[in-house]
N, C-alpha and C positions, 0 to 999 in steps of 0.2 A: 460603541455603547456596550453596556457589559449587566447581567445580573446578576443577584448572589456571589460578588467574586471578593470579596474583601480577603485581605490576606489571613491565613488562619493556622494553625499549628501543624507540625508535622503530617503528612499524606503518605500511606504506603503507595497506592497503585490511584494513580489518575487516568480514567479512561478519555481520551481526545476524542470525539467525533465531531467529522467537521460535514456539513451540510453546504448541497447547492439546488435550491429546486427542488427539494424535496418532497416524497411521499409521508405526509403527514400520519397516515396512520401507521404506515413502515416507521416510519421514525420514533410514532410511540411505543409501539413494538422492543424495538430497540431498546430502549431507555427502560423499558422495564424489563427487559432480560439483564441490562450489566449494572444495572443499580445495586442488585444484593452482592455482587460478585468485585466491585470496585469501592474504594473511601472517597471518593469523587467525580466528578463527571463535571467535565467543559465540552459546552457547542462550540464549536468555532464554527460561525455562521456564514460565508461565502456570497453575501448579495444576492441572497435570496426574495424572491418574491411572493413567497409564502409565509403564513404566520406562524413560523419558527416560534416569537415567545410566546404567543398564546397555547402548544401544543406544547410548551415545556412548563408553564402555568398549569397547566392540565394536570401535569402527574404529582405537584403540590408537596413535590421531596424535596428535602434542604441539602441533597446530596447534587443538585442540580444545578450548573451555572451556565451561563451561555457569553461567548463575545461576538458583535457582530461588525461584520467589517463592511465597509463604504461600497465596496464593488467586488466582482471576484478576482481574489490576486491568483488562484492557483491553488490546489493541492500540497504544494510540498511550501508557501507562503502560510497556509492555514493552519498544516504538523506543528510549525516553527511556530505559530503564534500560540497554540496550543503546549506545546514544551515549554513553553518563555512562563505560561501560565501553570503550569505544573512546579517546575522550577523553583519559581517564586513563593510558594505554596509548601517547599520542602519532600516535595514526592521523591519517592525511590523509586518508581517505575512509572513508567506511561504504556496506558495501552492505545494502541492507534484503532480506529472506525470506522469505516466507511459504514453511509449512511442506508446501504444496501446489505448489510449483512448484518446477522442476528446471533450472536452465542450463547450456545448451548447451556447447558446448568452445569456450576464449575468450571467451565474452560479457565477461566482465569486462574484457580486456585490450580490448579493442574498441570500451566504454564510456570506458575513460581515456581512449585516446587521442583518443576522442571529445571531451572535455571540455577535455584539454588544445587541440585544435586551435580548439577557439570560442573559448578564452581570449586564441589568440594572433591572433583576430581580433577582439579587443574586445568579446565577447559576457557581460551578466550572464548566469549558468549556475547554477541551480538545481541542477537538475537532469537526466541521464540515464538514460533506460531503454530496455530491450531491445522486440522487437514479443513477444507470448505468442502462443503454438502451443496447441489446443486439445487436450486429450486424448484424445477422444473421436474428433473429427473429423479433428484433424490441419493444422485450415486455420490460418493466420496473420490475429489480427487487424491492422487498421492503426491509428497512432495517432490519436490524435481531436483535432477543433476544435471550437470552439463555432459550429455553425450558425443559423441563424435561425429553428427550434422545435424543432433535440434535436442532441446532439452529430453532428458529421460526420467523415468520413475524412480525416485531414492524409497525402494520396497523394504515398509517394516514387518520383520518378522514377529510370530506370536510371542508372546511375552515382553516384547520391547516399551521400551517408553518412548524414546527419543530415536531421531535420524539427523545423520550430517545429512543437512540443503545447501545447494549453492544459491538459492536465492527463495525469499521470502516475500510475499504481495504485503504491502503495507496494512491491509485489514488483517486484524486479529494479531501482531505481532504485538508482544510482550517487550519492553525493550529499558535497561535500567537506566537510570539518569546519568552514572558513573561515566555509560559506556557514551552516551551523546555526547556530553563533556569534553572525551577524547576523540574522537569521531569529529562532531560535529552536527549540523542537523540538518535535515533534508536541503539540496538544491532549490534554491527560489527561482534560478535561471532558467530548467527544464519547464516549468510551469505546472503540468500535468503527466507526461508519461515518461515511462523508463525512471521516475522517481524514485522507488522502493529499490531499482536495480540498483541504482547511481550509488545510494546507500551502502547496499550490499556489496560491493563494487569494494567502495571505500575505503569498508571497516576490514573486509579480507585484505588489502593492502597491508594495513596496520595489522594484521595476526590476527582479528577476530571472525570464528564463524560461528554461524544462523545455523540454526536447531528446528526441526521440524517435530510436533506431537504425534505421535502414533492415534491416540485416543480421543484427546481434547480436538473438537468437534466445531462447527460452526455454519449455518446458511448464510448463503452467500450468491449477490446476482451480479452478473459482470454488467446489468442495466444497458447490451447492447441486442442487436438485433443478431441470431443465424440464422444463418442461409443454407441447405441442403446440397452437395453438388456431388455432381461421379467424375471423380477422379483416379480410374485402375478399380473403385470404391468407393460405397458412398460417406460421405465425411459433411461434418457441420462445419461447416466457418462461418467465421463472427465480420459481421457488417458494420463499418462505423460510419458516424457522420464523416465527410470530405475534412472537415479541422483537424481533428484527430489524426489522419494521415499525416498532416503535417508537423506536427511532434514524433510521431515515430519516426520519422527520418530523420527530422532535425537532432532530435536527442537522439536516437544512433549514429548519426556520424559526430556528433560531438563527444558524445561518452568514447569511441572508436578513435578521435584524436588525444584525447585527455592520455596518460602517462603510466595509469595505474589500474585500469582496467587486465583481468587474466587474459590468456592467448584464446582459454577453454572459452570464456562467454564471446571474445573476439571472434573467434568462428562459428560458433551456433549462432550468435546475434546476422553476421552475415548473410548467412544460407537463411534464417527466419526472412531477413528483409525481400531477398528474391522471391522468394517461395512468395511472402504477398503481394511481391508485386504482380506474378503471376496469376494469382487469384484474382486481385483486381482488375485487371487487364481481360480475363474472361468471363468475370460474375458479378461484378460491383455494379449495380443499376445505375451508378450516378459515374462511371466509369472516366470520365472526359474531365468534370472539377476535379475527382481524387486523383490523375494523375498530375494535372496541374497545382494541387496541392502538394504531392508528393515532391516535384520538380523546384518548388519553393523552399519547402525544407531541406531539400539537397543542398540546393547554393547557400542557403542561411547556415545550415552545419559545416558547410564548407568555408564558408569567408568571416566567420563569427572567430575573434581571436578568441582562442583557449587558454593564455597568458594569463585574462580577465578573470581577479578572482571570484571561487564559490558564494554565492551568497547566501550561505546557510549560520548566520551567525543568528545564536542563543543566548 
């Protein structure tokens, strides 16, 4: 089922947001921060059980479309319906959404002219994205590199605009139709996690990399639970439901087989999976399904042929 989507003339920037469960007044939130900042806006609705079109009826803009799908296929099944839906449409750019983050005034225009300026310095460009502000806290993370045993801070200096990232979270990235094209579009196989890696992953194969903003801004909730603990120090880490374990492993050791993946994410990705396993083994309240989850998506990543092509077709 689809609203407002008839095909229509040229789109510079199509922003995707795809929804699952949604917080309704989060989401009108949303919709009206990147309305002035986008030529268009597709929901891609994930078998939601909330009234998605009545809260896009709401904001009564013709800049508004929504598709909804039968069940939830996945996050990187939703990008792709979402890019198919841009595409079609003539857009130069898609901006991706999670339905938990809110951008700032201009991030968008900020991002372009971000991407255009590396282009006209000979830069392959993946992609760009904004820094996320924490909800809770308020702080600004930075964006990350790959260090030498867990990701590190890629630190901009004053005056900058732009940082090399080795990887970019699928919310708030700017991303031009060109580059999908050549690329390809998200993993439909992973389902949900390691998605946006997979990506990034990819496109560095092929010569391209992801741009992090110095400036351009964005709230943002990783919509999981932490948890406080002393470890040497006290440290938050992040609680997920038992499911979720099971794509972090599965999609790491599948991404970990695949051919094209760097050595650099090959080893931080590693030592991340121990270090959680760790964690959960001493502080996950539900400690007993998560490792029985974990131990599922071991053998699925293990005995899944990686032969099996991508299903990221646009």
């Amino acid at each position: 089922m689809t609203l407002n989507s008839p095909k229509s003339s040229a789109a510079g920037v199509v922003a995707v947001v795809v929804t699952y469960h949604p917080d309704l007044m989060r989401l009108a939130e949303l919709l009206r921060a990147v309305v002035p900042q986008v030529d268009s806006i597709v929901v891609i609705d994930n078998g939601s059980d909330r009234d998605v079109a009545g809260c896009l009826a709401a904001q009564n803009d013709p800049k508004l479309n929504a598709v909804f799908l039968s069940e939830n296929l996945g996050i990187a099944a939703a990008h792709n319906a979402g890019i198919r839906w841009a595409r079609e449409r003539g857009a130069e750019y898609v901006l991706l959404m999670d339905q938990d983050s809110v951008p700032d005034e201009s991030m968008v225009a900020a991002l372009k002219a971000a991407h255009e300026n590396l282009l006209e310095k000979g830069e392959k460009v993946a992609a760009v994205g904004p820094r996320c502000r924490d909800r809770e806290s308020g702080s600004l993370s930075p964006h990350l590199r790959f260090g030498k045993v867990r990701f590190a801070p890629a630190i901009c200096v004053a005056g900058q605009r732009v940082v090399r990232a080795d990887v970019l979270i699928s919310s708030g990235s700017l991303i031009p139709m060109n580059v999908l094209a050549a690329i390809g579009g998200m993993d439909e196989s992973l389902f949900i996690d390691q998605v946006d890696i997979e990506w990034v992953l990819r496109a560095r194969a092929q010569g391209y990399m992801v741009w992090g903003h110095c400036e351009a801004s964005m709230a943002h909730s990783l919509g999981e639970h932490r948890q406080r603990v002393w470890l040497g120090r006290w440290r938050e880490v992040p609680v997920h439901q038992p499911f979720r374990y099971y794509y972090m492993i599965r999609n790491s050791v599948l991404l970990q087989r695949r051919s094209y993946p760097c050595w650099a994410w090959r080893r931080v990705d590693t030592i991340r999976l121990l270090q959680m396993l760790v964690l959960v083994t001493l502080f996950h309240p539900d400690r007993s399904r998560v490792l029985h989850r974990m131990l599922q998506g071991l053998w699925d990543g293990i005995s899944t042929d990686v032969r099996s092509p991508i299903r990221n077709d646009l």
